[in-house]
N, C-alpha and C positions, 0 to 999 in steps of 0.2 A: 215893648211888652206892656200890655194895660195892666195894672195894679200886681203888677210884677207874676203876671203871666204869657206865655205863651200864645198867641191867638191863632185858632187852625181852624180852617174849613176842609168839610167831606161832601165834595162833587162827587154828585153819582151814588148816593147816602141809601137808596132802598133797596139795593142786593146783598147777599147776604155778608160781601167782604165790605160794604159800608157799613151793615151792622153789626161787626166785628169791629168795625173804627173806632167806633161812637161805643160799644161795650168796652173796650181797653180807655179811648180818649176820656173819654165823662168822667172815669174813678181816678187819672191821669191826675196829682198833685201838683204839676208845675204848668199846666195848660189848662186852655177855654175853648171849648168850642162855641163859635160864636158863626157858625154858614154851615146848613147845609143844603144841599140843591137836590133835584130829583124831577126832572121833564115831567115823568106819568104822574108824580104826587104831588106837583106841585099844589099850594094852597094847606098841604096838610100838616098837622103835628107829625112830626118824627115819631113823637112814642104811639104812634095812632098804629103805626106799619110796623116797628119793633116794641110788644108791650113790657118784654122786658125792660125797657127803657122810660115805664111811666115813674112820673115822681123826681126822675134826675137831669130832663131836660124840657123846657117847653119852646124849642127851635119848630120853626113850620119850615118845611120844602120849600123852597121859592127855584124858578128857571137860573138854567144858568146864564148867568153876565159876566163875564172872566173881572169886568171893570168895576161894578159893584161889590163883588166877592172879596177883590183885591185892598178896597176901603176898608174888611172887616177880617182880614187875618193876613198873615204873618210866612205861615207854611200853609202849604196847599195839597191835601192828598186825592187822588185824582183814582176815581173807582170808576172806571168807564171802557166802556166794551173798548177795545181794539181798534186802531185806526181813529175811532173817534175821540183818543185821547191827545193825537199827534197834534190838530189845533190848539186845543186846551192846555196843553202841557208849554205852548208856544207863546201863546199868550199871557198866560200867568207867567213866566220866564221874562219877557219883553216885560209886561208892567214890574218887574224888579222883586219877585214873588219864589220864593224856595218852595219847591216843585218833588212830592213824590206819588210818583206815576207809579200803578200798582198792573197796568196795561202791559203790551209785550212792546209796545211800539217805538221805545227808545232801549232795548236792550239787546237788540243786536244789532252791531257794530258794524255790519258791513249793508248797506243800503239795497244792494240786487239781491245778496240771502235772506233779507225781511221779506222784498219782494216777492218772491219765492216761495216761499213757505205762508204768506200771509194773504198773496195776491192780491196785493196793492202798493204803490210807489211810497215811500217814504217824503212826503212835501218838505220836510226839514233836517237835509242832512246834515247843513251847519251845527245846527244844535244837537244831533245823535251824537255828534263827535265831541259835546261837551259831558253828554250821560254817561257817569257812573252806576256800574254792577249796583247794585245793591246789594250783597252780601257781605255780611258785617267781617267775618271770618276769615274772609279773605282783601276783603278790602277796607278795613276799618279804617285809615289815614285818609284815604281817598274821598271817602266820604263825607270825614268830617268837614273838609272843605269845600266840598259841591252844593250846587247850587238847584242843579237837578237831578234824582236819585231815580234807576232804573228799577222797581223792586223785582226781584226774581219768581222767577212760575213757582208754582208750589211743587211738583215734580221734579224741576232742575233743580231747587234747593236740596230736594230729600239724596238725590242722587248727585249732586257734586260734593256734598256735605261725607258723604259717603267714600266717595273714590280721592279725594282732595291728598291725604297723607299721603296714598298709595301712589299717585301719579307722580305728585311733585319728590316723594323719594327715588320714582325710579321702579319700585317695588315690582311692578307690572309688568304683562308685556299689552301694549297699547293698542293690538288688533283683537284683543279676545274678551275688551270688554262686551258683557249683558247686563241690563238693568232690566229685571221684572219688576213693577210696580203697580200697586193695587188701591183703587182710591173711593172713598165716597163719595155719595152722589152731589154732595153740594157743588164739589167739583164741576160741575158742568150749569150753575148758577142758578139763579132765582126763577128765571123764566120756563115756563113748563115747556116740556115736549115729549111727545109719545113713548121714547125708548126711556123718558127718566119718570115716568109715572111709577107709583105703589105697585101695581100687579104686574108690568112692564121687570121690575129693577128686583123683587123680594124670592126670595128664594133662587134666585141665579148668582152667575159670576160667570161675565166675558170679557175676554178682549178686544180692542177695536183700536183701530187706524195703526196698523203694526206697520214700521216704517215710515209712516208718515204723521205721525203725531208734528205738534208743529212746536212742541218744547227741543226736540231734539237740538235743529241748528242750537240752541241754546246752552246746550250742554255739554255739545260738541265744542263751540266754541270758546267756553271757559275752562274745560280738559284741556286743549289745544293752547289754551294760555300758558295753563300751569306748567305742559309739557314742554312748550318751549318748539314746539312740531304739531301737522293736524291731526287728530284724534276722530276717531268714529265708532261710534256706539252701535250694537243692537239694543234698543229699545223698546218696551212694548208696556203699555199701559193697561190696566183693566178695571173695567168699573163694579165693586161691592156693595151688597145690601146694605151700607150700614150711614150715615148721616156725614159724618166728618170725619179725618184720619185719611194717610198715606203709610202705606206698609210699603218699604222698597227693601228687595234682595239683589245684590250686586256680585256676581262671578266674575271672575278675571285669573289670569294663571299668572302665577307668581315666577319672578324672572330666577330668584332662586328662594327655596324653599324655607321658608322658617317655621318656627312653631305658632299656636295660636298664643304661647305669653311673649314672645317677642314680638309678634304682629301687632297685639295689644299693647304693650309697651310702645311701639311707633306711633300711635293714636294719641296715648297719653300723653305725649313728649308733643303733639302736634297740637292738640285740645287745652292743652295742660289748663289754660288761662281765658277759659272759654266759657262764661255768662250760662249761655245756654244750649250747651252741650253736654250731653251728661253718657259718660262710657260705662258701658255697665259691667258685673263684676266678671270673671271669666265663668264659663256655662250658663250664661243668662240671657235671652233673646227678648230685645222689645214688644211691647203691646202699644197697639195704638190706642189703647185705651190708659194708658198712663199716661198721655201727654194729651187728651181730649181737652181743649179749652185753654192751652199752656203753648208758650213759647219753644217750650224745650223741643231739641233734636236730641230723641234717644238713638245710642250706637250701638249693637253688638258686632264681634266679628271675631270670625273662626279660621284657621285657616287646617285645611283639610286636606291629610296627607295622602292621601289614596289616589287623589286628582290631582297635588300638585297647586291648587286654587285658593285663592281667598274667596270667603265668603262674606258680605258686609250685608248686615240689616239695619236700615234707621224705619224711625219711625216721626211723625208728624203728625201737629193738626195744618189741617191743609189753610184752613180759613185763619192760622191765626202766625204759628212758624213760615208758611205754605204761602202768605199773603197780609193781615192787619196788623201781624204782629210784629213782624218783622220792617212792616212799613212804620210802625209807632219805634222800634231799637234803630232804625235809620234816623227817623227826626231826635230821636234822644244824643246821635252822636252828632249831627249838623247844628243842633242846638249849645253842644257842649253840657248836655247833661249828664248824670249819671245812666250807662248804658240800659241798666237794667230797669228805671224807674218806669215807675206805671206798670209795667209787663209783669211783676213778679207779685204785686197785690191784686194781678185781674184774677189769679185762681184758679185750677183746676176746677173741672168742670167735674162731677161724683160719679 
């Protein structure tokens, strides 16, 4: 660590989950950003493309060289479309480089269902089988020893985060889960295209790829951990007018019936010791406007005697629990830092 920091580079630094990095990393007390990369910007200041960003770095974009990169930091977080990060993640790995990949492309675990859902072969399944989850919550030991850390979709976070007590108690019955979840638009990235334009996105609210979203194997397959048997979801995602945030509601029928303070009681007992996860009081349902620009995973949950069903809402920012931020609480435990540092002075957003 140079002058008893931290040294981290952000490949792939000009979408908006790099500029999530670089907003958490830069206020970040025990680390340097000292790399970040960007093919379309190269040659430019960083704060050129994020002006929030002017005054607290003068990093320029430079191409990526996994081998130059690897001369100037430490940990390596990896903001790169899909598939394109399987090289990249390989590489930095080989040059002796702690790796977190914020991609989907080392977090599922089985090579023909990447394939599948991704339509495209996995070139390094040696190394898939060394990725860790990245969810702190469920695998904070694991982590802290990896080398290269899987981060989790923003979606599969709000919704295993969600059903995680319920499953692994048993609580459920495992064929009736639904996950409705509702996301903003950042959600679908920096790069414009016609269905996420202004007059396209503002005043609607649809669903899209019902079934075939490609978080699901994702979610499927760490349900199916915790259950100990495979799990299968109906999920269906939909895209909101609104910038950033994930609203998720999750039904499931309760295998036998309890009240909403004992349901809640099983959260707290589950959470109890949980950074940032925050159960809220009983009759209080999440806003995703409370956790705008913040780590936290807000929970309510009811369960509802009419049906029989639990009802579970979280809430998230997609770009920061959903994706940076959660990537910055992975490097704080692979580092041996304090879990929560950096993350709890970056601030709610007003």
């Amino acid at each position: 660590m140079a002058a008893g920091k931290l040294n981290v580079a952000v490949v792939g630094s000009s979408g908006y989950t790099g500029g999530e990095l670089l907003r958490i990393l830069l206020r970040h007390p025990r680390v340097a950003v000292t790399a970040v990369t960007s093919e379309r910007s190269a040659g430019q200041p960083i704060a050129s493309i994020f002006p929030n960003l002017a005054g607290l770095t003068p990093l320029i974009c430079e191409p990526l060289d996994p081998a130059k990169i690897a001369t100037k930091a430490e940990v390596v977080f990896l903001a790169l479309p899909h598939v394109t990060a399987q090289e990249a993640a390989y590489r930095f790995h080989a040059l002796g480089r702690k790796v977190v990949d914020l991609s989907a492309d080392y977090r599922i675990t089985d090579p023909a269902v990447y394939e599948k859902w991704y339509e495209h072969g996995h070139r390094y399944p040696a190394l898939l089988t060394e990725a860790v989850y990245g969810l702190p919550e469920l695998y904070r030991e694991r982590i802290e020893k990896a080398s290269l850390i899987a981060n989790p979709g923003c979606y599969p976070t709000s919704a295993i985060l969600g059903l995680a007590p319920l499953v692994r108690g048993g609580m459920i019955d495992l064929e009736s889960i639904i996950i409705d979840a509702k996301s903003g638009v950042s959600g679908a990235g920096r790069s414009p295209t016609l269905a996420h334009h202004f007059p396209e996105v503002n005043e609607g609210l649809m669903a899209y790829k019902i079934g075939t979203h490609r978080h699901t194997p994702e979610i499927e397959q760490e349900l199916s951990a915790l259950a100990g048997k495979g799990v299968i979801v109906s999920f269906t995602p939909h895209l909101i007018p609104m910038n950033r945030g994930i609203l998720t509601t999750i039904y499931a029928r309760l295998t036998k019936f309890i009240d909403t303070a004992e349901l809640r009681a099983r959260f707290e007992e589950a959470y109890r010791n949980e950074p940032f996860l925050r159960l809220l009081p009983p009759g209080q349902v999440p806003n995703v406007r409370h956790v705008r620009g913040s780590n936290f995973c807000d929970i309510g949950v009811t369960a509802d005697p009419r049906t029989g069903r639990a009802v579970i809402v979280t809430v998230i920012d997609n770009l920061v629990k959903g994706a940076a931020g959660q990537a910055v609480q992975n490097m704080n435990l692979m580092a041996r830092f304090e879990e929560t540092e950096g993350l709890l002075s970056a601030g709610l957003f007003p």
